[in-house]
Structures are given as C-alpha cells and as structure tokens.
Z-matrix of the N, CA and C atoms (Angstrom, degrees):
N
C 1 1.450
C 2 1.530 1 110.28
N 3 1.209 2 108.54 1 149.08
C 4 1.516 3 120.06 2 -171.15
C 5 1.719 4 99.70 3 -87.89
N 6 1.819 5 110.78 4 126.72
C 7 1.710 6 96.62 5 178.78
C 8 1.268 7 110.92 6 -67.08
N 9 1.159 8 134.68 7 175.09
C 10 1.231 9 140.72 8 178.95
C 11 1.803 10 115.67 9 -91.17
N 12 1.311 11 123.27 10 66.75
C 13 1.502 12 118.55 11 -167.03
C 14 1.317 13 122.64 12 -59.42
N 15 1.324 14 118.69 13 -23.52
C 16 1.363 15 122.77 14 148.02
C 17 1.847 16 132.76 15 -32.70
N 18 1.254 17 92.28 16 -64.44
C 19 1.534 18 95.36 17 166.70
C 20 1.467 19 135.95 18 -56.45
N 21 1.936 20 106.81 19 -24.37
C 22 1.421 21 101.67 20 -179.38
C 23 1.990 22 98.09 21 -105.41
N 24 1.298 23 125.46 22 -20.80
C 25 0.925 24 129.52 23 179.37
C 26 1.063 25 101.89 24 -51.39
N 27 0.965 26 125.97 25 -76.37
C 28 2.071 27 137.24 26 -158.39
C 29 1.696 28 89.33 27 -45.79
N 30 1.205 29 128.38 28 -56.61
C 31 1.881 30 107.35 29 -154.51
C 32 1.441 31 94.28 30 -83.63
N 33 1.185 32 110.18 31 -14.51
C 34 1.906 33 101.43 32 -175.38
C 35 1.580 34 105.71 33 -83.32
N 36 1.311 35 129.33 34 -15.42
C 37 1.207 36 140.20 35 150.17
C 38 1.399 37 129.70 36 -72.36
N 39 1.374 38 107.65 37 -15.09
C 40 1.203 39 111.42 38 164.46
C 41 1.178 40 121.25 39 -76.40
N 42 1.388 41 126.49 40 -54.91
C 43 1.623 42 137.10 41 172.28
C 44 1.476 43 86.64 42 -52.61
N 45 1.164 44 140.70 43 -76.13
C 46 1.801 45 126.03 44 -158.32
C 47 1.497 46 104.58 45 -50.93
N 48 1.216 47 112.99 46 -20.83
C 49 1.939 48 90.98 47 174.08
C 50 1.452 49 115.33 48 -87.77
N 51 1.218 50 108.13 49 -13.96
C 52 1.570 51 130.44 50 -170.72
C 53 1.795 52 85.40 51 -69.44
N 54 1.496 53 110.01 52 -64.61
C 55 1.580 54 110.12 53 -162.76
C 56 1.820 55 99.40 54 -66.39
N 57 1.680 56 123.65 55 -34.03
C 58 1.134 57 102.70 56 166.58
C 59 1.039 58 153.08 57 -69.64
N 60 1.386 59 125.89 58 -17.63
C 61 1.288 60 135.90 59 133.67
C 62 1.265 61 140.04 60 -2.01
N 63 1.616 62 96.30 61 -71.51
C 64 1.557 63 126.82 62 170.79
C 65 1.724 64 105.58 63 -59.69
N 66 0.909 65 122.43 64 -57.61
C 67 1.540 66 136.07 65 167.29
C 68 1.460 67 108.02 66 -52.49
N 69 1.176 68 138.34 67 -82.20
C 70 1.456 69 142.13 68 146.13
C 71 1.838 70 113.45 69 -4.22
N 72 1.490 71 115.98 70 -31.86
C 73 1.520 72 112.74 71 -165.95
C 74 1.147 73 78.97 72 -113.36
N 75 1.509 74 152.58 73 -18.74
C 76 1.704 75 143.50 74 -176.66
C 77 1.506 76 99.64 75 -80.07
N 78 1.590 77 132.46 76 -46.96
C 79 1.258 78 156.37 77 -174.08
C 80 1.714 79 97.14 78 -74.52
N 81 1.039 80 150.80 79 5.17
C 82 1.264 81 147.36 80 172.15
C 83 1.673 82 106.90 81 -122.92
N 84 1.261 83 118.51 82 -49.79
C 85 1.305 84 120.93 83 -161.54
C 86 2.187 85 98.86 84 -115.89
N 87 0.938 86 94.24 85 155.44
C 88 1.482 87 107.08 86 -179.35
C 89 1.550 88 129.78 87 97.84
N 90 1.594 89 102.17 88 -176.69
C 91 1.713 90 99.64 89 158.95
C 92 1.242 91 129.22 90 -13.57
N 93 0.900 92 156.73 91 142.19
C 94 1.896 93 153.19 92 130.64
C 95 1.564 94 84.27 93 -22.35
N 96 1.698 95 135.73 94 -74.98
C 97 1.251 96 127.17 95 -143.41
C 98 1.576 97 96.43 96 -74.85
N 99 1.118 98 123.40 97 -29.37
C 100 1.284 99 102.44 98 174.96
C 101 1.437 100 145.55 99 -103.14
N 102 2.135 101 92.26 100 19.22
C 103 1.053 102 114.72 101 152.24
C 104 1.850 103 126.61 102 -76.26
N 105 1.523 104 89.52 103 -39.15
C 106 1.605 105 102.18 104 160.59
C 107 1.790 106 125.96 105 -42.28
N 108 1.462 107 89.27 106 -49.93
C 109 1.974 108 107.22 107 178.91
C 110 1.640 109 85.60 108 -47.16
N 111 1.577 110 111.54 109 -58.92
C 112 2.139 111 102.03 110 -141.30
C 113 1.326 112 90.20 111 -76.60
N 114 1.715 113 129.79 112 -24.53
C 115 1.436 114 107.84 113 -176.65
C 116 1.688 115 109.89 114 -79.17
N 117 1.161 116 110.45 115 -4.37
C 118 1.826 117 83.69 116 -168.50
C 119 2.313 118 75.20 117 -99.78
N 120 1.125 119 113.82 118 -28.71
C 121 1.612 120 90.12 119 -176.94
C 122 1.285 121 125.31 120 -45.63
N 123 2.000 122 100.17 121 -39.67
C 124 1.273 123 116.59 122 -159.52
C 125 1.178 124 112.46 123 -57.73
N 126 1.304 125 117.70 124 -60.96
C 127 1.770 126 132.53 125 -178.30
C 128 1.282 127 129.42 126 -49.27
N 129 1.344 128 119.23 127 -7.87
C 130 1.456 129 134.84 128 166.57
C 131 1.131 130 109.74 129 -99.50
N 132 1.458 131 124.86 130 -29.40
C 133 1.170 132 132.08 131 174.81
C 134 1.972 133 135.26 132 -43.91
N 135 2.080 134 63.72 133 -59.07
C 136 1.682 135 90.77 134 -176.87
C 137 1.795 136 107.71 135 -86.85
N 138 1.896 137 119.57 136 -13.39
C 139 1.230 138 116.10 137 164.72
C 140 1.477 139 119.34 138 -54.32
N 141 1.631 140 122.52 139 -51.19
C 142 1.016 141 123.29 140 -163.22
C 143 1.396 142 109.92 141 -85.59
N 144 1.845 143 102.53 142 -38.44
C 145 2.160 144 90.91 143 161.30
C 146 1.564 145 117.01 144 -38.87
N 147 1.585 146 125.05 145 -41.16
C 148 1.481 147 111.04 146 -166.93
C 149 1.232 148 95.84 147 -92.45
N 150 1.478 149 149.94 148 -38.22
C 151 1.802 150 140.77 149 164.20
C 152 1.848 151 105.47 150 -47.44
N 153 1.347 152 112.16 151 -16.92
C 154 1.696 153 90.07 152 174.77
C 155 1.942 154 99.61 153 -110.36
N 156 1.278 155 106.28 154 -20.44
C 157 1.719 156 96.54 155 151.96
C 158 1.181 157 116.31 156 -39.87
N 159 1.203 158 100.94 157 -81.88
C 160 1.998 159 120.47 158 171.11
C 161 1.451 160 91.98 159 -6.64
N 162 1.731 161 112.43 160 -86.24
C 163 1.619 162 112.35 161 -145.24
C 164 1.394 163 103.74 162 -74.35
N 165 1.459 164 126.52 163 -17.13
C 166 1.976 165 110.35 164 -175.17
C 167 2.033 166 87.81 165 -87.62
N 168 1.090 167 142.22 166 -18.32
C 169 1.789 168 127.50 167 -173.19
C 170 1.261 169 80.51 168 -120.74
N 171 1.268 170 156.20 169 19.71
C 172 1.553 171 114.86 170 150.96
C 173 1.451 172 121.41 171 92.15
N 174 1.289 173 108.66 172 5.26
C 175 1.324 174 111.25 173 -141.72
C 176 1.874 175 116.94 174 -116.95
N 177 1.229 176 108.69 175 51.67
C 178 1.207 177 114.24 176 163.07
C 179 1.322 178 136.32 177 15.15
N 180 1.420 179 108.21 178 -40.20
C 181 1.607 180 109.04 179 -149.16
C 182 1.878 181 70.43 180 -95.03
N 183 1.035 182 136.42 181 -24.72
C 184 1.557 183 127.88 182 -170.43
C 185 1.151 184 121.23 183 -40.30
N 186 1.757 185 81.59 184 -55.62
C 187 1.937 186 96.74 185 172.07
C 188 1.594 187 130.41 186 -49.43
N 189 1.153 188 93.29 187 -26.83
C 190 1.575 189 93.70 188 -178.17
C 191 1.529 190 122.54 189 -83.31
N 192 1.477 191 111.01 190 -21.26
C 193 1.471 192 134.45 191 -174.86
C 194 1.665 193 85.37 192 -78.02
N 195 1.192 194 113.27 193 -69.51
C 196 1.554 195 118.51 194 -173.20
C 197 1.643 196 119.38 195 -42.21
N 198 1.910 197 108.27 196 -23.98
C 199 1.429 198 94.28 197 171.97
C 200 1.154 199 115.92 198 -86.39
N 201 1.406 200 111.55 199 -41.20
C 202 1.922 201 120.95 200 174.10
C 203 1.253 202 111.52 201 -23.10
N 204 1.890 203 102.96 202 -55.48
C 205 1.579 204 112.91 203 -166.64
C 206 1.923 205 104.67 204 -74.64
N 207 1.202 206 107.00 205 -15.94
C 208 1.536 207 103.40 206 -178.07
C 209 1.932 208 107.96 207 -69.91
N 210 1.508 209 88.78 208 -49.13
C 211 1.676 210 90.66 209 -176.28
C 212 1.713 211 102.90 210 -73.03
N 213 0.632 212 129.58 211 -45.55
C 214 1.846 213 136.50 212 171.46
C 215 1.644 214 117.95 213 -36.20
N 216 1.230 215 111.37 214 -54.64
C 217 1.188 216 135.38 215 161.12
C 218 1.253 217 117.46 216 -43.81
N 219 0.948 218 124.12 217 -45.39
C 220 1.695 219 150.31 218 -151.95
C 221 1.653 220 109.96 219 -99.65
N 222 1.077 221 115.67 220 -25.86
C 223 1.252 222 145.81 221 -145.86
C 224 1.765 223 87.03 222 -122.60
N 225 1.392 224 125.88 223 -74.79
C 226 1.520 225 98.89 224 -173.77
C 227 1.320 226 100.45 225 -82.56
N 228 1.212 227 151.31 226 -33.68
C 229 2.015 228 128.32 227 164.38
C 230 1.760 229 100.41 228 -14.45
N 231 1.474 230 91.21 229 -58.62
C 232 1.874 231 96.25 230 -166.88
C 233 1.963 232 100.98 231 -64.46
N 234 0.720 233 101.99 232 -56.23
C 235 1.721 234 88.51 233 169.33
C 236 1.415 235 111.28 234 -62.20
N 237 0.980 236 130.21 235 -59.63
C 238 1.903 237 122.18 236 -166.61
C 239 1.516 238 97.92 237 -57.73
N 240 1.186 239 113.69 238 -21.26
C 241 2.027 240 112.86 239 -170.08
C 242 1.384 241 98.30 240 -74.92
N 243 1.278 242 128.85 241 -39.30
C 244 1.526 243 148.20 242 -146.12
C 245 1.636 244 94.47 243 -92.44
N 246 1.280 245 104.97 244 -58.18
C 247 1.469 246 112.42 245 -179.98
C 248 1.744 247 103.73 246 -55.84
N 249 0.592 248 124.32 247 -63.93
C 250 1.606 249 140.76 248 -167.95
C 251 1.609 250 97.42 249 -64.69
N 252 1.122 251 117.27 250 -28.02
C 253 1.808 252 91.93 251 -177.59
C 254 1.892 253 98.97 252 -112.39
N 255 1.652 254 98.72 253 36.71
C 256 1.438 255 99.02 254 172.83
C 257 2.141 256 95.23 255 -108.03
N 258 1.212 257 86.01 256 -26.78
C 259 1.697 258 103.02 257 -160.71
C 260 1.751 259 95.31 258 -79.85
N 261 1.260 260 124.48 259 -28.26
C 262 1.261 261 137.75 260 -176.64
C 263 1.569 262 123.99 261 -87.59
C-alpha cells in the first residue's frame, strides 16, 4: 500500500510556517545581524515548505521553484553578509 503523504505532510508544514514566521518577524525587525540570522533561516525554510508541497499535491514543478529559491537565497545571505560587513 501506498503511505498516504498527504496526511503527514500538511502538519509537518504546518510547524515550518509556525517556525517561519518567527524567522520572517526576526528578518523584518531588528539588528542588521539579526536580520542576516532570519534571512539565511528563512530560505531553507521556505525551500523545504515548497519540496513538502511537492510531495502532499504531487506536484513536480514545486521542486524546481524550490531549487531556484535555494540557490537565490543563498546568493543574497552572500550579498546582505558582504553589504553589512562594509557598513560595520
């Protein structure tokens, strides 16, 4: 029998929006450095929310959005880090 990935996906996606949030409200408000912390949390965050989209709808094309946003992500940390230890 096929497990049902739907059923465990959805609440395990729930807690990751729960933790993005928190990350999301660190990444808006505070320090520069501890705007740095919520952006490099965020982007892993929101990769694996759309790879567990993907597996509860089936939905392929997720995955691919989810890597773009992995290298993208990754990519301004490395600029906002750069920027920030010019200002510092």
């Amino acid at each position: 029998m096929k497990p049902d990935v739907a059923g465990t996906a959805i609440p395990a996606l729930a807690v990751m929006v729960g933790a993005l949030l928190s990350a999301l409200l660190s990444t808006l408000r505070g320090r520069p450095a501890g705007r740095l912390a919520g952006l490099i949390v965020t982007g892993p965050l929101v990769t694996l929310a759309l790879v567990l989209l993907a597996a509860a709808y089936g939905r392929p094309a997720y995955l691919d959005v989810a890597l773009v946003l992995a290298l993208l992500s990754f990519a301004g940390s490395l600029v906002f880090a750069r920027f920030l230890s010019r200002t510092l």
